[in-house]
BADREN-491432 format. One record per residue: chain; residue number from 1; x, y, z of N, C-alpha, C in turn; residue in one letter. Coordinates in nm, 4 decimals, always signed. Each point is the difference from the previous one (the first is absolute). Last residue first. Layout:
// BADREN-491432
+------+------+----------+----------+----------+----------+----------+----------+----------+----------+----------+-------+
! gulo ! keba !       nu !       nv !       nw !      cau !      cav !      caw !       cu !       cv !       cw ! domar !
+------+------+----------+----------+----------+----------+----------+----------+----------+----------+----------+-------+
!    A !  NUM !        X !        Y !        Z !        X !        Y !        Z !        X !        Y !        Z !     A !
...
+------+------+----------+----------+----------+----------+----------+----------+----------+----------+----------+-------+
// end
This chain:
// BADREN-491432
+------+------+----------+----------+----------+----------+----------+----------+----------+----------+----------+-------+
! gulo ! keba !       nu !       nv !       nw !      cau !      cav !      caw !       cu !       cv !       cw ! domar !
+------+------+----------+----------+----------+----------+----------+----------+----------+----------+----------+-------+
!    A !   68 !  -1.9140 !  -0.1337 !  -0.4481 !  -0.1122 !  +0.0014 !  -0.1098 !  -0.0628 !  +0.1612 !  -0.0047 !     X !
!    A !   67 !  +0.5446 !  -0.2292 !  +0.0911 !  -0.1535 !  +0.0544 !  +0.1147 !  -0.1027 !  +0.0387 !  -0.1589 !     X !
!    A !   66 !  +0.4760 !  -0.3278 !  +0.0045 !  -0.0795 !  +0.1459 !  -0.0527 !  -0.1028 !  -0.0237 !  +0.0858 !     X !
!    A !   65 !  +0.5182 !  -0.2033 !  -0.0003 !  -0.1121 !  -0.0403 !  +0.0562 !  -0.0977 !  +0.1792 !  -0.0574 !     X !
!    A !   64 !  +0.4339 !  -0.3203 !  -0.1144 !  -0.0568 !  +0.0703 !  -0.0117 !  -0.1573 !  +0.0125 !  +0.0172 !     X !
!    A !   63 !  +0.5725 !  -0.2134 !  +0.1256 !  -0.1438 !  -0.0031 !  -0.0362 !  -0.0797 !  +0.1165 !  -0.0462 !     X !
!    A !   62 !  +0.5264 !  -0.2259 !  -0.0944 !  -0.0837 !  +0.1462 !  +0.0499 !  -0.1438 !  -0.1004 !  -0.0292 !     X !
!    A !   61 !  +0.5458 !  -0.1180 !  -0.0700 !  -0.1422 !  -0.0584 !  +0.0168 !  -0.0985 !  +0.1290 !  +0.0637 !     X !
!    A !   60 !  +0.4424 !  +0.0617 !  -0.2312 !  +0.0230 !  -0.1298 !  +0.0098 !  -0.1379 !  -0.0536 !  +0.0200 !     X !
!    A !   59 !  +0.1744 !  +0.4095 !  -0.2546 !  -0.0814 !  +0.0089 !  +0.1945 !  -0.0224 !  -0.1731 !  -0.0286 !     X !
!    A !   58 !  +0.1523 !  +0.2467 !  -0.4007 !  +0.0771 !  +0.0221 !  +0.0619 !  -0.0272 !  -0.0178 !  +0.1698 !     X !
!    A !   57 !  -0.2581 !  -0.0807 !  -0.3988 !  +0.1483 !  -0.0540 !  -0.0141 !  +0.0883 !  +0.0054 !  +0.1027 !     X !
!    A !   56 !  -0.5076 !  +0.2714 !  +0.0260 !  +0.1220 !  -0.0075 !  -0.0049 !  +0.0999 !  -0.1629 !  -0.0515 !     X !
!    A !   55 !  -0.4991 !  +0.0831 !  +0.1570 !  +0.0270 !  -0.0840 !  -0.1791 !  +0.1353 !  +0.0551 !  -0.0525 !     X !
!    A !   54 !  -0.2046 !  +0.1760 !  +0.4521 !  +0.0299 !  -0.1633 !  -0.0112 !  +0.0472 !  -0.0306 !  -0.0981 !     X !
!    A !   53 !  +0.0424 !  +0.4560 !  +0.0109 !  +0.0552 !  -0.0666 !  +0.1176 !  -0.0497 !  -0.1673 !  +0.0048 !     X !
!    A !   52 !  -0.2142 !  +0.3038 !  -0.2334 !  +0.1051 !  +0.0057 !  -0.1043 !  +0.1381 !  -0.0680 !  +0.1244 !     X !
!    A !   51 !  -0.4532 !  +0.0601 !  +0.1190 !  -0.0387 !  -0.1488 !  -0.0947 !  +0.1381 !  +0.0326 !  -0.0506 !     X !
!    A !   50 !  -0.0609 !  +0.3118 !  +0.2989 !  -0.0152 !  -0.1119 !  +0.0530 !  +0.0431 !  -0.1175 !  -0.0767 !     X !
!    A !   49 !  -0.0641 !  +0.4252 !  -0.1598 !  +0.1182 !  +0.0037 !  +0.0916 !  -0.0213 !  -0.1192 !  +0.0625 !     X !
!    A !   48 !  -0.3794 !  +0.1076 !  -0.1848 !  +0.0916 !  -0.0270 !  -0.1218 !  +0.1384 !  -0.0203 !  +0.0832 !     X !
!    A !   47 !  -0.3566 !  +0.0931 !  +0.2666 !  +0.0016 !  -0.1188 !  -0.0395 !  +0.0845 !  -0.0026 !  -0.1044 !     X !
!    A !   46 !  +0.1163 !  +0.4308 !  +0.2419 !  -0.1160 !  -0.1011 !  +0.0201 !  +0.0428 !  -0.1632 !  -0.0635 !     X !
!    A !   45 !  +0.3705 !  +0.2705 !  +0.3547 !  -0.1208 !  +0.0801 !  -0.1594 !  -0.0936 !  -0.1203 !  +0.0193 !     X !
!    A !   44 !  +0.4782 !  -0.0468 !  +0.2887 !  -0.1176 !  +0.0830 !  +0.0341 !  -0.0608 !  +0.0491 !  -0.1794 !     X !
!    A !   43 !  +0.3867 !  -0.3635 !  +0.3330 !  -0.0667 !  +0.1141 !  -0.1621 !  -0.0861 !  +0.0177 !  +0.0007 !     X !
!    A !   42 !  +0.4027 !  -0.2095 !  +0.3684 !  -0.1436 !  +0.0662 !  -0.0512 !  +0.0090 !  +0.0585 !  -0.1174 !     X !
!    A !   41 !  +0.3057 !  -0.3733 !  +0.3141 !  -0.0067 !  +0.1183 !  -0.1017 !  -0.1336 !  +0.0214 !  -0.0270 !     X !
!    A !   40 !  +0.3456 !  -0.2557 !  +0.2808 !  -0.1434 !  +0.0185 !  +0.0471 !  -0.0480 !  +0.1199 !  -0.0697 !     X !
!    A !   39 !  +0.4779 !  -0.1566 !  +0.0711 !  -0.0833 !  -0.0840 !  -0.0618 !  -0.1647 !  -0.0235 !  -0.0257 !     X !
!    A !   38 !  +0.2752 !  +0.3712 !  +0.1957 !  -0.0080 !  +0.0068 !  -0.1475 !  -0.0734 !  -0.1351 !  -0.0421 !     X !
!    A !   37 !  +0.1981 !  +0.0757 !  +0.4721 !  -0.1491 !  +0.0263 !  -0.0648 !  -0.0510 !  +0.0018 !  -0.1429 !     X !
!    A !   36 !  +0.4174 !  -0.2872 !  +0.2333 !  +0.0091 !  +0.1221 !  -0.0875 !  -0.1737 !  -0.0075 !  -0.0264 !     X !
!    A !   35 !  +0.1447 !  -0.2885 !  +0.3939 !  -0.0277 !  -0.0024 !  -0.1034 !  +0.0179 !  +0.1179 !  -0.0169 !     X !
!    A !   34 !  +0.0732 !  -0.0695 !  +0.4553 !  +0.0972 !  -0.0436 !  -0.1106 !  -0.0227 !  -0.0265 !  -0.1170 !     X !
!    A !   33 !  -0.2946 !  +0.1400 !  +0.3193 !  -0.0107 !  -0.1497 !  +0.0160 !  +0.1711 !  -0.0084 !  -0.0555 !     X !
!    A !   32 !  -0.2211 !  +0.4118 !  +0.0350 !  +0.0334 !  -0.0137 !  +0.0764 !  +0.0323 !  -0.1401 !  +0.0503 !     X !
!    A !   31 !  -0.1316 !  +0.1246 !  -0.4048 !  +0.1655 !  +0.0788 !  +0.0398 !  +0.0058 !  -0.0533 !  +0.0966 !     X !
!    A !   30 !  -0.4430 !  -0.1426 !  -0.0969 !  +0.0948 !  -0.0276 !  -0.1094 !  +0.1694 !  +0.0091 !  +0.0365 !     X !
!    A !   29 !  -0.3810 !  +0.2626 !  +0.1638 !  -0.0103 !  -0.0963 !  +0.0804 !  +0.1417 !  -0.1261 !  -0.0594 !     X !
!    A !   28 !  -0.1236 !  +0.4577 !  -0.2456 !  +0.1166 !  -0.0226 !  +0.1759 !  -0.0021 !  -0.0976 !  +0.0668 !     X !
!    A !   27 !  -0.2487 !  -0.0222 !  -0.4138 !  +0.1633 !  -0.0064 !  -0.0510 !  +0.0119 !  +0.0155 !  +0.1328 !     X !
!    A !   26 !  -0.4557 !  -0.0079 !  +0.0036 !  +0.0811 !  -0.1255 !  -0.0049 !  +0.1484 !  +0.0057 !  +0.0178 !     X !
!    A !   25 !  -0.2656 !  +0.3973 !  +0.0453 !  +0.0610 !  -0.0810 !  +0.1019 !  +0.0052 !  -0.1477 !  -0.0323 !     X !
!    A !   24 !  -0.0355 !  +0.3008 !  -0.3480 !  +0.1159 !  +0.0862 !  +0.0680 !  +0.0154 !  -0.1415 !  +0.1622 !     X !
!    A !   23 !  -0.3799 !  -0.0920 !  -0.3200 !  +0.1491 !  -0.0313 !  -0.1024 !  +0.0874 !  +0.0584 !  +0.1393 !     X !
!    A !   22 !  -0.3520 !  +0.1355 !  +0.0941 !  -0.0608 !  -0.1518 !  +0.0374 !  +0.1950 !  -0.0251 !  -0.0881 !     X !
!    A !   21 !  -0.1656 !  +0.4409 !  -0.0900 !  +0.0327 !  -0.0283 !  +0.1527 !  -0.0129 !  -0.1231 !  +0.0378 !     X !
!    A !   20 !  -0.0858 !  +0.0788 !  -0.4420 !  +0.1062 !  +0.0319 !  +0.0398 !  +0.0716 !  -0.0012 !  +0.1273 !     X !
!    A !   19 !  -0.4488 !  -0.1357 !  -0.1197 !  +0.1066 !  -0.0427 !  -0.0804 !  +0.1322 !  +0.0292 !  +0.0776 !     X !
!    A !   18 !  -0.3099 !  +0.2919 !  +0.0805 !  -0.0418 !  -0.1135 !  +0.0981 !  +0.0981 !  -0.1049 !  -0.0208 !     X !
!    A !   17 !  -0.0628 !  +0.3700 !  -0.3158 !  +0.0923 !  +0.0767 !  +0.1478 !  +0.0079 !  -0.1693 !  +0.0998 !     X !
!    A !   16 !  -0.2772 !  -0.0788 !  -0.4683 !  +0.1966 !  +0.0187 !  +0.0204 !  +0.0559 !  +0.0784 !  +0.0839 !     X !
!    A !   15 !  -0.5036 !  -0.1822 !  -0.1492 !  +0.0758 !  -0.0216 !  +0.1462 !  +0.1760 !  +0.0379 !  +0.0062 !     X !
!    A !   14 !  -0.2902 !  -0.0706 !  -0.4009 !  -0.0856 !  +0.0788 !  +0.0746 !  +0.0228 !  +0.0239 !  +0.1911 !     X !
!    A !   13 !  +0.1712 !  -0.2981 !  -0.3964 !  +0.0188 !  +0.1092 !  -0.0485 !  -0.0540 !  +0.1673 !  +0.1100 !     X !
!    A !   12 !  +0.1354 !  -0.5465 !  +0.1466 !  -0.1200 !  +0.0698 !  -0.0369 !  +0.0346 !  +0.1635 !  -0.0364 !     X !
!    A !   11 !  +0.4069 !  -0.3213 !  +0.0611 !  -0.1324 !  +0.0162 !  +0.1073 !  -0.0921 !  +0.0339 !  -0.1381 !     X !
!    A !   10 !  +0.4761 !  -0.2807 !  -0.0689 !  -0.0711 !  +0.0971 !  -0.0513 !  -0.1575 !  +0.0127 !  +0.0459 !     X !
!    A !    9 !  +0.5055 !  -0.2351 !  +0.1344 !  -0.1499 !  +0.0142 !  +0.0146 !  -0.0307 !  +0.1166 !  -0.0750 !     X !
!    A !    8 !  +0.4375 !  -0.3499 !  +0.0715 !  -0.0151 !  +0.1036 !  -0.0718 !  -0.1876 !  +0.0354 !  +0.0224 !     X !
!    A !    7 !  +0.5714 !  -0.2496 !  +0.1877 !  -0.1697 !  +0.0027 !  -0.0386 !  -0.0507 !  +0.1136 !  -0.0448 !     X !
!    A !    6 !  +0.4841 !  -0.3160 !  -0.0115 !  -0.0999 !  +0.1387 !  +0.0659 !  -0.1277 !  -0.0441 !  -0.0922 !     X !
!    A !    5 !  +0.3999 !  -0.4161 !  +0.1536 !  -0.1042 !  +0.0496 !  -0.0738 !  -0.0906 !  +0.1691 !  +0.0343 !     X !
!    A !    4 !  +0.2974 !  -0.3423 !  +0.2537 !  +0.0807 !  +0.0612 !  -0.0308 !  -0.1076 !  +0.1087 !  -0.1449 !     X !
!    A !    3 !  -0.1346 !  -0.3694 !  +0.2787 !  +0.0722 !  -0.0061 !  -0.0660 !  +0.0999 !  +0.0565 !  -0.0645 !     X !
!    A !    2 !  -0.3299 !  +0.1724 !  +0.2976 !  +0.0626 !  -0.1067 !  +0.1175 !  +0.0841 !  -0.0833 !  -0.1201 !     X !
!    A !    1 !  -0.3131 !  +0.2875 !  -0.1642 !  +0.1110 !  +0.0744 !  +0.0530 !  +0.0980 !  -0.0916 !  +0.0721 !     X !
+------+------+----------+----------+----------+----------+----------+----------+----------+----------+----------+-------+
// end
């Protein structure tokens, strides 16, 4: 972000109220710095939604981390 770069997390299919409320106080912490919260984007589904987010063209570098 500190490049000018947004970000992007995709939680655990099994956590998206928690997700969401973790996404809401990054972005105000974000505003309240003079950053646009948006750079701090969420997506929420399972592992296919994940893997179609790293092996994007379109996401410059993404990790991907799986639970067993």
């Amino acid at each position: 972000m500190a490049a000018g770069n947004a970000t992007i997390w995709k939680p655990s299919h099994s956590t998206p109220l928690c997700s969401i409320a973790v996404t809401k106080i990054v972005s105000g912490v974000l505003e309240k710095n003079d950053i646009p919260g948006a750079v701090a984007g969420l997506v929420t589904g399972g592992k296919d939604v994940g893997g179609a987010i790293v092996e994007s063209q379109d996401v410059d570098m993404g990790e991907w981390h799986l639970k067993s």
